[in-house]
C-alpha positions as CSV (number, residue, x, y, z in Angstrom):
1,X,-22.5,11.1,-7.0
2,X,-24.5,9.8,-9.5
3,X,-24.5,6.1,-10.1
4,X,-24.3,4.2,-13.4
5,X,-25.8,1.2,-14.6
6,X,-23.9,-1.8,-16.9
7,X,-25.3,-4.9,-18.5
8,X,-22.9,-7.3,-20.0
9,X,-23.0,-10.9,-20.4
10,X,-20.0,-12.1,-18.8
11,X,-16.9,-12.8,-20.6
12,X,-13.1,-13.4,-20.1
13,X,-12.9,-11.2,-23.1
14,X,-15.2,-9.2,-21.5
15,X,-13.6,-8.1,-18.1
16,X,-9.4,-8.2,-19.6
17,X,-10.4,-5.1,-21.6
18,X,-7.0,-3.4,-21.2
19,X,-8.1,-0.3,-19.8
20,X,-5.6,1.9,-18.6
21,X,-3.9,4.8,-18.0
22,X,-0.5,5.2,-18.2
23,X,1.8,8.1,-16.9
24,X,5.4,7.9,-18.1
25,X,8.0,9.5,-19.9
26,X,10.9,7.5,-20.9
27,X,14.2,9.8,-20.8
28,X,17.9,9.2,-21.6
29,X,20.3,9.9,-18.1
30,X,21.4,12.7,-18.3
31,X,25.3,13.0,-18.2
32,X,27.7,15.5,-18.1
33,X,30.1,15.9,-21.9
34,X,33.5,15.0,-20.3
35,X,31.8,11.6,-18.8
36,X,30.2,10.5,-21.6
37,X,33.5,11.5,-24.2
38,X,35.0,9.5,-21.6
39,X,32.7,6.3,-21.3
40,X,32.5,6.2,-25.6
41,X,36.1,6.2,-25.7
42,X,36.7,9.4,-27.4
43,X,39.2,12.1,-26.5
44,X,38.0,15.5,-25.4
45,X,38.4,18.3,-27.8
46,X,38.5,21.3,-25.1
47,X,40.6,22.1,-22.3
48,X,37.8,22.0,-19.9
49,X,36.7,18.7,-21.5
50,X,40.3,17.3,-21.1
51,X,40.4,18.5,-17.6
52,X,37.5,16.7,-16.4
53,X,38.0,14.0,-18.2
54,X,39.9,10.6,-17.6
55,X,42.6,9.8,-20.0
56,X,45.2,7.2,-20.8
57,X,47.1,6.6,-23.5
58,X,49.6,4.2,-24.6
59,X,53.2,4.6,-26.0
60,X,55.0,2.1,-28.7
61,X,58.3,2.5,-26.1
62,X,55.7,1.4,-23.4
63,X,55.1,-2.1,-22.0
64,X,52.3,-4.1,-25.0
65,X,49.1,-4.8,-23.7
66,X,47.4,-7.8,-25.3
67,X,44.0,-7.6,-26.5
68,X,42.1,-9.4,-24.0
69,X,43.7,-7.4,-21.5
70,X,42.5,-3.7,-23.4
71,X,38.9,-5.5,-23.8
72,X,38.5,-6.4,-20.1
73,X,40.0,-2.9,-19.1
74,X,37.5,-0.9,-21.2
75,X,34.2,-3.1,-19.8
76,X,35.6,-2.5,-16.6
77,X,35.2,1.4,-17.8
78,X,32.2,1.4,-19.3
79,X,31.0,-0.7,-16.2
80,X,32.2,2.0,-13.3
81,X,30.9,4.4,-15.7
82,X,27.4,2.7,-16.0
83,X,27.0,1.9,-12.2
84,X,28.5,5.4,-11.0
85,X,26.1,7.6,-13.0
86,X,22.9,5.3,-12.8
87,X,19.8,7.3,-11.4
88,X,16.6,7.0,-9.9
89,X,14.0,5.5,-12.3
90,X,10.8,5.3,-11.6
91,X,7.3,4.7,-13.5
92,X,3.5,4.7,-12.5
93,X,0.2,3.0,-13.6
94,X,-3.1,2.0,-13.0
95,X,-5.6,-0.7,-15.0
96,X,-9.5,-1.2,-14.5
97,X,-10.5,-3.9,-12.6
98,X,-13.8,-3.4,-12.0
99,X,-16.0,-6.5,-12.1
100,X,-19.1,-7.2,-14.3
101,X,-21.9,-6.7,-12.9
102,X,-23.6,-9.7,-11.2
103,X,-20.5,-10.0,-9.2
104,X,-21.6,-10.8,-5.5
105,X,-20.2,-7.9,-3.5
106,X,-18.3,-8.5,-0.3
107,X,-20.8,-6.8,1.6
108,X,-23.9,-7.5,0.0
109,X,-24.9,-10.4,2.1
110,X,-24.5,-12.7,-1.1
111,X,-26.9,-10.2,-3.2
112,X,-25.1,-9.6,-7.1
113,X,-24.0,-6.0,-7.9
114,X,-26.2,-4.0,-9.9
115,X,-24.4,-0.8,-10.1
116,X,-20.9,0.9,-10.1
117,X,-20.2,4.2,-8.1
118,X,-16.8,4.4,-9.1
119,X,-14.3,2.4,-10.9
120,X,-12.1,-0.2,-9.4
121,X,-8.0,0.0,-9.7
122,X,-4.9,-2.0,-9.7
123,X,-2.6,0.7,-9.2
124,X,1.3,0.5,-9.7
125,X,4.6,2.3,-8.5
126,X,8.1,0.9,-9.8
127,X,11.3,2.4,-8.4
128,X,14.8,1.3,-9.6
129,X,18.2,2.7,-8.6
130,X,20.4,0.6,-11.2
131,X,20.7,-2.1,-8.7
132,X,17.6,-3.1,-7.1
133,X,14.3,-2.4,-8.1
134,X,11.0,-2.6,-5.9
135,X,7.4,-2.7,-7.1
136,X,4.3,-1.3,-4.5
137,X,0.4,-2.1,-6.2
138,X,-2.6,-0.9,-4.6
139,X,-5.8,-2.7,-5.3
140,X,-9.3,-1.9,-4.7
141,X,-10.2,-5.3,-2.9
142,X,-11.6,-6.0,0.5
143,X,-8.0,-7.9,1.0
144,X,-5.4,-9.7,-0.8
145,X,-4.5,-13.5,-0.3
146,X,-0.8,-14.6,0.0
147,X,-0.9,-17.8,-2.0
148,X,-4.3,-17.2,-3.7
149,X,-3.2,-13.6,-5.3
150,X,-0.2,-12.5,-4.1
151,X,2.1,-14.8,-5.1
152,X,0.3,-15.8,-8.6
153,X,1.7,-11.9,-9.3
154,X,5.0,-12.1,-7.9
155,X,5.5,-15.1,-9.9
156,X,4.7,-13.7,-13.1
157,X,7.0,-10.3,-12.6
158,X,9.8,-12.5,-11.9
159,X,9.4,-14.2,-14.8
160,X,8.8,-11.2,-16.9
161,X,10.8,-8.5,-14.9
162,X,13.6,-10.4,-13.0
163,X,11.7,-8.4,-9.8
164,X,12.5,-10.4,-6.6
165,X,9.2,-11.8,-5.0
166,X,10.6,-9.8,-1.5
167,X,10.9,-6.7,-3.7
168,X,6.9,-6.7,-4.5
169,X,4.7,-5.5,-1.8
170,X,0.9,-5.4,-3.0
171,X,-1.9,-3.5,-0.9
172,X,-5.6,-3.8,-0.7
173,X,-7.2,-0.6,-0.2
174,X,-10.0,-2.9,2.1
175,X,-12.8,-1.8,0.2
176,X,-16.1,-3.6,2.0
177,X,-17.8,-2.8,-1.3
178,X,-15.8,-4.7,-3.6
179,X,-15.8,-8.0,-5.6
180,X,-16.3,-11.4,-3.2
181,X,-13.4,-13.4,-4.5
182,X,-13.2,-16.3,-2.1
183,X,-15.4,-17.9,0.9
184,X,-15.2,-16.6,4.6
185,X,-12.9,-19.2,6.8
186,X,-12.0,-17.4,9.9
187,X,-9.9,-20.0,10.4
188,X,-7.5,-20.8,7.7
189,X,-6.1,-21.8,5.5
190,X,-6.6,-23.6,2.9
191,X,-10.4,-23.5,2.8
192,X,-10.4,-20.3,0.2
193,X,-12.3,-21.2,-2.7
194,X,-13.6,-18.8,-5.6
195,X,-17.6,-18.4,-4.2
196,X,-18.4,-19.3,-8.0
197,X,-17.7,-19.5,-11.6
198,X,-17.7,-16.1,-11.6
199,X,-15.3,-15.2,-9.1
200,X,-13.0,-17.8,-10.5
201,X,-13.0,-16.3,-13.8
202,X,-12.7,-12.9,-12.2
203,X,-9.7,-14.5,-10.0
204,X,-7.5,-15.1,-13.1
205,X,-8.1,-11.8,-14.5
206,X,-7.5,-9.7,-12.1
207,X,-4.3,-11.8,-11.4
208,X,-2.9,-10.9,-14.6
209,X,-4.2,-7.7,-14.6
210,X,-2.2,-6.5,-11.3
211,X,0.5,-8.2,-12.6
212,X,0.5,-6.4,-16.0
213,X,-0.5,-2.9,-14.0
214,X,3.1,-3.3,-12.5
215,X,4.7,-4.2,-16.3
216,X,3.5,-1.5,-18.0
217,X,5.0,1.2,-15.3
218,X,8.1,-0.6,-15.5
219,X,8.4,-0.1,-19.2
220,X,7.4,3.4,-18.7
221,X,10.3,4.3,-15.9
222,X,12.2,8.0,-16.3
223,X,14.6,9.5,-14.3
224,X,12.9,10.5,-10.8
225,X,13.2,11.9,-7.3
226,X,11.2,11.2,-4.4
227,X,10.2,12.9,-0.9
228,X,7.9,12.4,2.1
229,X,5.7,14.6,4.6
230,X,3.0,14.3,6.6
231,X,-0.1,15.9,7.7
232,X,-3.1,15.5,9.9
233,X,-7.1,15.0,9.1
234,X,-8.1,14.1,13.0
235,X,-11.9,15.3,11.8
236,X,-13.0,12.5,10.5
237,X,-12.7,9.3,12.0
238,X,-12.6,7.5,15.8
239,X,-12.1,4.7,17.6
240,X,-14.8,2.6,17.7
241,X,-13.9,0.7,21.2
242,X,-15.1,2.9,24.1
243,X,-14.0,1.5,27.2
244,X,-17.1,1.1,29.8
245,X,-16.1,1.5,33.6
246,X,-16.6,-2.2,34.3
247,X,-13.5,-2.4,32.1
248,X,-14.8,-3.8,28.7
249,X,-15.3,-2.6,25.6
250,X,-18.1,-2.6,23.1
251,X,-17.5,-1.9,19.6
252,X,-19.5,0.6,18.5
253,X,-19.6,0.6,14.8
254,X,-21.6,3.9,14.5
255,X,-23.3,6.8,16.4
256,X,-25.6,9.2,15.6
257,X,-25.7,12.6,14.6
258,X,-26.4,14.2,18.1
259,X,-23.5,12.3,19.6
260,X,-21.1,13.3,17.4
261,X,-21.9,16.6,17.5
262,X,-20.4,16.4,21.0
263,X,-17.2,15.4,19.5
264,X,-14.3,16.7,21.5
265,X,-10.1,16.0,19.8
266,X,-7.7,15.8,22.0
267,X,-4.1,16.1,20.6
268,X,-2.2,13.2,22.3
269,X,1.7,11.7,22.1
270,X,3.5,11.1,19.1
271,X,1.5,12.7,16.6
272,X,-2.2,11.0,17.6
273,X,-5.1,12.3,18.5
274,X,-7.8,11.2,21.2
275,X,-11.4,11.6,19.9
276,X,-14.2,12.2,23.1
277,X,-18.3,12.1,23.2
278,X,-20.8,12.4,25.5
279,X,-23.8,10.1,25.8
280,X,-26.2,13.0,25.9
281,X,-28.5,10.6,27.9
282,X,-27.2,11.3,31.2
283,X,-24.1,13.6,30.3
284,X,-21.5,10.3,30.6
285,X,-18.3,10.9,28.7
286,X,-17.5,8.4,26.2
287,X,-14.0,6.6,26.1
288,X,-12.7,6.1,22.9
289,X,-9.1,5.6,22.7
290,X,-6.7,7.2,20.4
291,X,-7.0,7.1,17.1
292,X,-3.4,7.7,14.5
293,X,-4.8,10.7,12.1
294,X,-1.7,10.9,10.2
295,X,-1.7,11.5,6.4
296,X,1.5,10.2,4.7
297,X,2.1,11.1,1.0
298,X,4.9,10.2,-1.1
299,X,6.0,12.0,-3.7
300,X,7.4,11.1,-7.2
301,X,8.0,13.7,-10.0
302,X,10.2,13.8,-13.2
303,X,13.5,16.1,-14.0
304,X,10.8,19.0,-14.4
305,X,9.4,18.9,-11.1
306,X,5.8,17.4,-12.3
307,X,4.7,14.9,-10.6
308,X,4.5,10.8,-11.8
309,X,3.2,9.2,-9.4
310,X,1.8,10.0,-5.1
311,X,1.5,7.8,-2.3
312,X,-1.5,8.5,0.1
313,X,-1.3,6.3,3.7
314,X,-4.0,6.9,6.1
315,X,-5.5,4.6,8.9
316,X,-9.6,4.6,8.8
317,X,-11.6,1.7,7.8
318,X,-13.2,2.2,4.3
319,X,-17.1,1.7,5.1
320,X,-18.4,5.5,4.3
321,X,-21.0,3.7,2.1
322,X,-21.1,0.5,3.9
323,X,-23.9,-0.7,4.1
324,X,-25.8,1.9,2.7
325,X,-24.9,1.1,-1.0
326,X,-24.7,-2.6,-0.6
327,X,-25.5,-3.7,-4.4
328,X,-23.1,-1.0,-5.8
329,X,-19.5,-1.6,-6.8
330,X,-17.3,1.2,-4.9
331,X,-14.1,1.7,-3.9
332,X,-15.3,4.2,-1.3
333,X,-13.8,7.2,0.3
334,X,-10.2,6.0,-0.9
335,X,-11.7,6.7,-4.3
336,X,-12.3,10.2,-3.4
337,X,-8.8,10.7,-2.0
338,X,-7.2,9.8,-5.1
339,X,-9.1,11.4,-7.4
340,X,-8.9,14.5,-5.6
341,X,-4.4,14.1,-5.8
342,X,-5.0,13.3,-9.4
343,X,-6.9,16.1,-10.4
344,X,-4.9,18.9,-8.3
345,X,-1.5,17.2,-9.3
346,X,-1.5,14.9,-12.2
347,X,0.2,11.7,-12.1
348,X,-1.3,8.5,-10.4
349,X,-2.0,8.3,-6.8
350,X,-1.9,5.1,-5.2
351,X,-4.1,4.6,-1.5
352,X,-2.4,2.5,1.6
353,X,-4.7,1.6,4.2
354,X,-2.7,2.4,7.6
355,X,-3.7,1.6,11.0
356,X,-7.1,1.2,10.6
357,X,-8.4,-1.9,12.7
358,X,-10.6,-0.1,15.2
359,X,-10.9,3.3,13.7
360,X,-13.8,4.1,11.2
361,X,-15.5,6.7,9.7
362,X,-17.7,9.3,12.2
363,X,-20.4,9.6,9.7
364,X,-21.6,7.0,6.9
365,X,-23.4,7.6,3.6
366,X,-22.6,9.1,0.3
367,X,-22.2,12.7,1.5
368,X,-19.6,11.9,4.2
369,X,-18.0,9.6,1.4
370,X,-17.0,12.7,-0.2
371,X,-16.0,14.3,2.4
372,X,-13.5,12.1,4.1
373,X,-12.0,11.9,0.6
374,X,-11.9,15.9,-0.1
375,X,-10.3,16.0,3.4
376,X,-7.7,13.6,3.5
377,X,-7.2,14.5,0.1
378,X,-6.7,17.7,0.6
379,X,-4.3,17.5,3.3
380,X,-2.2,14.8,0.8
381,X,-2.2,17.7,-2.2
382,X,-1.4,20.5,0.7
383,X,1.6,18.5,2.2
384,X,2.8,17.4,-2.0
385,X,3.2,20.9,-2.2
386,X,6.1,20.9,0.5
387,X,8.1,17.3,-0.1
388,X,11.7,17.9,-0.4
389,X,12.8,15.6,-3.0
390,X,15.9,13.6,-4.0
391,X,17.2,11.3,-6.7
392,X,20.2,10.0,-4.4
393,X,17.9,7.3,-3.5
394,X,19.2,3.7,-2.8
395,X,16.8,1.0,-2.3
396,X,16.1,-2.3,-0.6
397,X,13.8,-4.6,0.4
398,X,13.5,-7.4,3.3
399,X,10.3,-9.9,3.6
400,X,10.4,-12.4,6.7
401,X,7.7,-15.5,7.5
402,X,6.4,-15.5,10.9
403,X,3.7,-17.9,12.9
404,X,0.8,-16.6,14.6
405,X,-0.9,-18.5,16.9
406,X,-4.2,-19.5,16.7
407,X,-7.2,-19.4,19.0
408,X,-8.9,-22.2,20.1
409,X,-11.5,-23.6,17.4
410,X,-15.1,-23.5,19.1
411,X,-16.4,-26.9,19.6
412,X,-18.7,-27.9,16.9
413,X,-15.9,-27.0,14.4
414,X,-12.9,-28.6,16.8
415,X,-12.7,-31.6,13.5
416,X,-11.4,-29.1,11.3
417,X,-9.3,-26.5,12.9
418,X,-6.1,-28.7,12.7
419,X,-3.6,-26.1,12.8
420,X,-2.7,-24.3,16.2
421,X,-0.5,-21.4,14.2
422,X,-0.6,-19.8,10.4
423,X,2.2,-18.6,8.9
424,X,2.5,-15.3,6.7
425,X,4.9,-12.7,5.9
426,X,5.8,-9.0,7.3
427,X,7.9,-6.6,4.4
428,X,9.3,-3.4,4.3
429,X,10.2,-1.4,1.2
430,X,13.2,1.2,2.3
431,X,13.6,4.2,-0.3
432,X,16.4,5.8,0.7
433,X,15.6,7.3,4.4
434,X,11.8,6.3,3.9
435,X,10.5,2.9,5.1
436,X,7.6,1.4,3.8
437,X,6.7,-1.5,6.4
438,X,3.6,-4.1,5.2
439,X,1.7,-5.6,7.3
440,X,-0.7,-8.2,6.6
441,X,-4.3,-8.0,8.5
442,X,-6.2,-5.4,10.2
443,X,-4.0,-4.3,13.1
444,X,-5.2,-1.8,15.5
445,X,-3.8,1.7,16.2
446,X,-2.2,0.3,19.4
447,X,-0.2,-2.1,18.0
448,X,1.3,0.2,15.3
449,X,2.0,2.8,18.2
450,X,4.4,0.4,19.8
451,X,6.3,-0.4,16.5
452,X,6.6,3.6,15.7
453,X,7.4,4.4,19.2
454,X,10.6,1.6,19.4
455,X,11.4,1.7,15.9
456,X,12.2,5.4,15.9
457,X,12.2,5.6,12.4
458,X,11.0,9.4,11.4
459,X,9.7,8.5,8.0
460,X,8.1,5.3,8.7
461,X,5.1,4.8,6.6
462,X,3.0,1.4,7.6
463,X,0.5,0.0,5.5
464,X,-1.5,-2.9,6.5
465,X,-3.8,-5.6,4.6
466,X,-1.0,-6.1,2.9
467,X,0.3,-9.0,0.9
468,X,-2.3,-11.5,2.7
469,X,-5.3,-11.2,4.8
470,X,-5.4,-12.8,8.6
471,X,-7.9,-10.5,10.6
472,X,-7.6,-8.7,13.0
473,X,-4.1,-8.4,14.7
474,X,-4.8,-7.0,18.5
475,X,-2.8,-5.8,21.4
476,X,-2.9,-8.3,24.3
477,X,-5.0,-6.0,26.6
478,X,-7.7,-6.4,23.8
479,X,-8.6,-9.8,24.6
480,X,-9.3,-8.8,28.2
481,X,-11.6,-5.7,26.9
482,X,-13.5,-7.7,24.7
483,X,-14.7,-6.1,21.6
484,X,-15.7,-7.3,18.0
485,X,-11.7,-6.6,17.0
486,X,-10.4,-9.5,19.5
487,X,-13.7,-11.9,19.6
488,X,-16.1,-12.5,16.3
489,X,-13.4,-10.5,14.2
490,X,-10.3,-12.1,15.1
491,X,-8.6,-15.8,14.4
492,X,-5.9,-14.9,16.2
493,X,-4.6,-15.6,19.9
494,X,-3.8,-13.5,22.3
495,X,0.2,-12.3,22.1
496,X,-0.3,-12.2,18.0
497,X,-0.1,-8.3,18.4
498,X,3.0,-8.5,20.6
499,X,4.7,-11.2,17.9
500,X,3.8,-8.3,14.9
501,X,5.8,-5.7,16.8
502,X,9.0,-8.0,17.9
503,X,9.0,-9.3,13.8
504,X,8.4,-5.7,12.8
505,X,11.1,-4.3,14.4
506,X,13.7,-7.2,13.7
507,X,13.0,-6.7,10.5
508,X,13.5,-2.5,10.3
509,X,16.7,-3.2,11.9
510,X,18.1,-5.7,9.7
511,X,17.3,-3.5,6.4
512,X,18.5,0.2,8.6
């Protein structure tokens, strides 16, 4: 793909340009003649019409009703009548949130960004059933912060929407060639600061842009129904933690082209897939582990069957172009994926990042960019095709805090790790028999396998990096292994895998 070049002086003005695209048609529920004779208070004028309809009369020889009596009887009518035929709404959009150029990049080793490869997205899906309404916004960002970002937005759409803060789950696509918002601090919190005038000017905007992303597909919610399915794209992706025979693991962020040629995949347990190499030095067989290939789409279309808005969930860490492209603003392969739903299908397509912690992309660079997209992609417009959808829908939502523990604070920075636990928040989204479950930090496949295998939920879709960032989340047996997930990566203690899937699954059951 070709890149493209901006120069712009930075401005507030500048970045809050209000570009977006909008999909939604705003339609009238649809009700059937007898009901809504009924609910205006006029009498039928055919016999079917009178048979299906409610009537009641009184008589002068009768008992008198006083006024305040008929009004209170005919809210209470038009009331059953509003709640028993309200329907499925739902509403899609997406703004630009692309910074200016000059913007460090997040993985640009403090270098500014000089080009853009593809646009970045706030990306929104709104779902109401009358009752209860839910928001889900995928951003192009490396992460999202819970009191930095994610509450600033939740804030706002309460005050403008009336939208619960529990009901407003927001996903960072974990980009690693996006905008560098605030300074590293593997141990948290409070040390994240805008790293400069810049970012803090970029902070506020994009802030309102998420937040307005979600507005404007509110405003443009139509009558909807909704499905799930899933597919499989084991081809492109593995886990980078082969286990050596002494028993530990060294992450191994990428191989080359003569060992992956040797790539063996293994179908294994509960839909996932084992990925196998040989070290063609002396024939060895590499140990992997499993990784979760699973492609989960979502489906939203209108009364016509065309489609609003897609979901896309899949579980491999966005670096295709990282670090090759290090100066240039990307959101990378999810980019691809999305375009290529969009294009096929219409509509907006929203990425999740699923259970991505130690599985990455088996070739890097531009080329195999576009090729994880077209793949997974693909798959996602294949299994759209299929979804069985439905507009008896009733929705909920349940958010929870929970404490992980910390690790110890090496000794030279022993002064200012005072805090022996953080606190954050687990979520899940439930549309009708499909459960959306968010999970904040980069948890590894293993950890997700437990909480599928006990939840035994059949459309569970989990999306991590979700509503705040907090590294990696491990399985215990990680810290023995080693491994850049459970040592440099991680500020968490051993046991903060097991405490995600005991929280995880308390909170599935409460909302089943």
């Amino acid at each position: 793909m070709a890149m493209r070049t901006q120069t712009s002086d930075f401005k507030l003005e500048n970045v809050y340009d209000n570009r977006l695209s909008v999909v939604s048609r705003a339609s009238r529920p649809r009700v059937s003649k007898a009901s809504r004779l009924r609910c205006e208070g006029q009498r039928p004028s055919t016999r079917a019409d009178r048979m299906s309809a409610t009537r009641f009369h009184t008589r002068s020889q009768g008992p008198s009703f006083t006024l305040p009596f008929l009004l209170a009887l005919a809210a209470t009518v038009l009331w059953s009548c509003s709640v028993s035929q309200a329907a499925l709404r739902g509403g899609c959009s997406r703004i630009d949130i692309t910074p200016p150029l000059g913007t460090t990049l997040i993985g640009s080793k403090g270098q500014p960004s000089d080009t853009v490869r593809d646009d970045l997205y706030a990306k929104a899906m709104v779902l109401s059933d009358g009752r209860t309404t839910v928001a889900l916004l995928s951003i192009d960002l490396l992460y999202t912060a819970l009191e930095e970002i994610t509450e600033p937005v939740r804030a706002i759409l309460k005050e403008k929407l009336d939208i619960p803060p529990q009901n407003i789950m927001i996903c960072a696509t974990h980009t690693h060639s996006g905008p560098e918002v605030f300074t590293r601090s593997k141990l948290p919190p409070k040390s994240r600061v805008p790293v400069s005038d810049l970012a803090q000017a970029y902070l506020q905007v994009l802030i309102r842009k998420m937040a307005d992303s979600v507005i404007v597909a509110h405003q443009g919610m139509q009558e909807v129904k909704i499905g799930a399915a899933v597919g499989q794209v084991p081809e492109v992706l593995y886990n980078r933690r082969p286990l050596a025979k002494d028993g530990r693991v060294k992450t191994t962020f990428s191989l080359p082209p003569e060992v992956v040629a040797t790539r063996r995949i293994e179908p294994a347990a509960d839909g996932e897939a084992k990925i196998a190499f040989t070290l063609l030095s002396d024939g060895t067989p590499l140990e992997f582990g499993g990784v979760d290939p699973r492609v989960y789409v979502l489906r939203m279309e209108d009364s016509e069957g065309r489609i609003v808005g897609s979901l896309v969930d899949f579980g491999c860490h966005p670096v295709s172009i990282y670090p090759h492209f290090s100066t240039a603003v990307s959101a990378d392969y999810p980019a691809f994926v999305t375009r290529v739903v969009e294009q096929a299908e219409g509509g907006v397509s929203l990425f999740l990042l699923g259970l991505a912690g130690n599985t990455v992309p088996i070739q890097r660079g531009a080329g195999p960019c576009a090729q994880i997209g077209k793949a997974v992609g693909g798959q996602a417009v294949r299994q759209l095709q299929f979804v069985a959808t439905s507009d008896d829908v009733a929705l909920n939502a349940r958010s929870r805090q929970v404490a992980f523990p910390l690790k110890q604070a090496p000794a030279d920075k022993a002064e200012t790790a005072t805090l022996e636990s953080i606190t954050t928040e687990i979520q899940v989204l439930r549309l009708g028999d499909i459960y959306l479950l968010g999970l904040p930090g980069e948890v590894l496949v293993e950890v997700g396998r437990e909480i599928r295998r006990k939840a035994g939920i059949e459309n569970l879709i989990i999306a991590t990096v979700t509503n705040d960032t907090i590294g990696y989340v491990c399985h215990g047996r990680a810290y023995d292994e080693g491994g850049y997930e459970a040592e440099a990566g991680a500020s968490l203690a051993q046991g903060a895998g097991e405490i995600m899937v005991r929280e995880a699954l308390a909170l599935l059951g409460e909302i089943k």
